[in-house]
C-alpha positions as CSV (number, residue, x, y, z in Angstrom):
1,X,86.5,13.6,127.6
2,X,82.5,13.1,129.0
3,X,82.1,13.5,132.0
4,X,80.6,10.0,132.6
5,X,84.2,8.1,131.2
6,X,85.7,10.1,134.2
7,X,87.6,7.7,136.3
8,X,86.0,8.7,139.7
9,X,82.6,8.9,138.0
10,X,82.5,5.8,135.8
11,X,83.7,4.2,138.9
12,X,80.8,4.9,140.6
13,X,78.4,4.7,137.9
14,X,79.2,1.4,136.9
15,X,79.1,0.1,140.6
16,X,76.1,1.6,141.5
17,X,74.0,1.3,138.0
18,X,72.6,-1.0,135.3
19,X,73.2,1.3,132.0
20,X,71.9,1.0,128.8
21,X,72.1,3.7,125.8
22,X,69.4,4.3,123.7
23,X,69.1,6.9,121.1
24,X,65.8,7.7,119.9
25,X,66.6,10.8,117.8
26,X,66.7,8.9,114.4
27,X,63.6,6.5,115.2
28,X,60.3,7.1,113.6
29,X,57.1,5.5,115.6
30,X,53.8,5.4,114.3
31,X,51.1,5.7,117.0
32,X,50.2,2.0,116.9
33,X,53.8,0.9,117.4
34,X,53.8,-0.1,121.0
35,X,57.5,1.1,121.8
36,X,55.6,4.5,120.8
37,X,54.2,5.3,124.2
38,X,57.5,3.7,125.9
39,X,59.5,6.6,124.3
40,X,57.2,8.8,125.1
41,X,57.5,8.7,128.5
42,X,60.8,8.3,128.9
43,X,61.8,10.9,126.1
44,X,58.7,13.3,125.6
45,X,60.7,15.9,123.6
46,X,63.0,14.1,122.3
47,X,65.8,15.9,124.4
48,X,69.5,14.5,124.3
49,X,71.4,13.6,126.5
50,X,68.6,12.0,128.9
51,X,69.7,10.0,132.0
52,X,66.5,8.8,133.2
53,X,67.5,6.4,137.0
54,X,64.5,3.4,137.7
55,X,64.2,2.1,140.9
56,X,63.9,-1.8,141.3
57,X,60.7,-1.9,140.1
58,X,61.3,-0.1,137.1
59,X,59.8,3.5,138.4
60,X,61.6,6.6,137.6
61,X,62.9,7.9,140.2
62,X,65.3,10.3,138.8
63,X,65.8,12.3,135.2
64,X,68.1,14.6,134.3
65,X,67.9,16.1,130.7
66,X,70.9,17.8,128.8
67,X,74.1,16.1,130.2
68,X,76.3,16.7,132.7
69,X,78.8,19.6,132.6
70,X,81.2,18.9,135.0
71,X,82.6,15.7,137.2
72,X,81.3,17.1,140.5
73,X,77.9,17.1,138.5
74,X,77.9,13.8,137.9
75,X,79.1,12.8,141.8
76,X,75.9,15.1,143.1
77,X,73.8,12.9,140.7
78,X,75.2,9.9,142.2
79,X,74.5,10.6,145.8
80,X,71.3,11.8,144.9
81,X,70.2,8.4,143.8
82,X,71.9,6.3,146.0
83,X,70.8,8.3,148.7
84,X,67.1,8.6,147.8
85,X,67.7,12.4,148.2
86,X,64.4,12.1,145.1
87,X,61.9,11.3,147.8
88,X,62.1,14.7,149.6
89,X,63.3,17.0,146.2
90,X,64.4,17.5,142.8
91,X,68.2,16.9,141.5
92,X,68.4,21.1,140.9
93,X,67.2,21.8,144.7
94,X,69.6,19.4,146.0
95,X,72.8,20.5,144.1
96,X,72.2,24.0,145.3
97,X,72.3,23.3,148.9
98,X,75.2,20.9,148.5
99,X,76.9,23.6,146.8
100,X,75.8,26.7,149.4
């Protein structure tokens, strides 16, 4: 089962986030498409899983490429959003001093 379909942690998600899926691992962009440079920065290496978090005014705020492993994972991520833990550090420096 993913993480993210988790009963506590699509709980959460859902309450606290807008999602939307997109999968740009099959789409080809020339240069002059405009989506082009909207993938781009969103996706630069075409890594998946992505879960990019924008803040009210559409700035990221928040990326984490590669999935999550585990549930506790995906509860860290949580607080680290809602919380605004980004202003002050990155999602890997705050799980390891949640986790000691």
């Amino acid at each position: 089962m993913s993480v993210l379909r988790k009963p506590e942690v699509s709980a959460k998600f859902i309450r606290n986030y807008v999602g939307a899926h997109a999968d740009f691992g099959e789409l080809e962009l020339d240069e002059d498409d405009p989506r082009h440079a909207m993938v781009r920065r969103h996706n630069p290496r075409k890594l998946r899983p992505v879960l990019v978090f924008l803040d009210g005014q559409g700035k990221e705020v928040a990326r984490l490429s590669g999935g999550l492993k585990s549930k506790e994972d995906a509860l860290l991520l949580d607080r680290f959003v809602t919380e605004k833990r980004y202003r002050k550090s990155d999602f890997s420096t705050f799980k390891a001093t949640q986790r000691g």
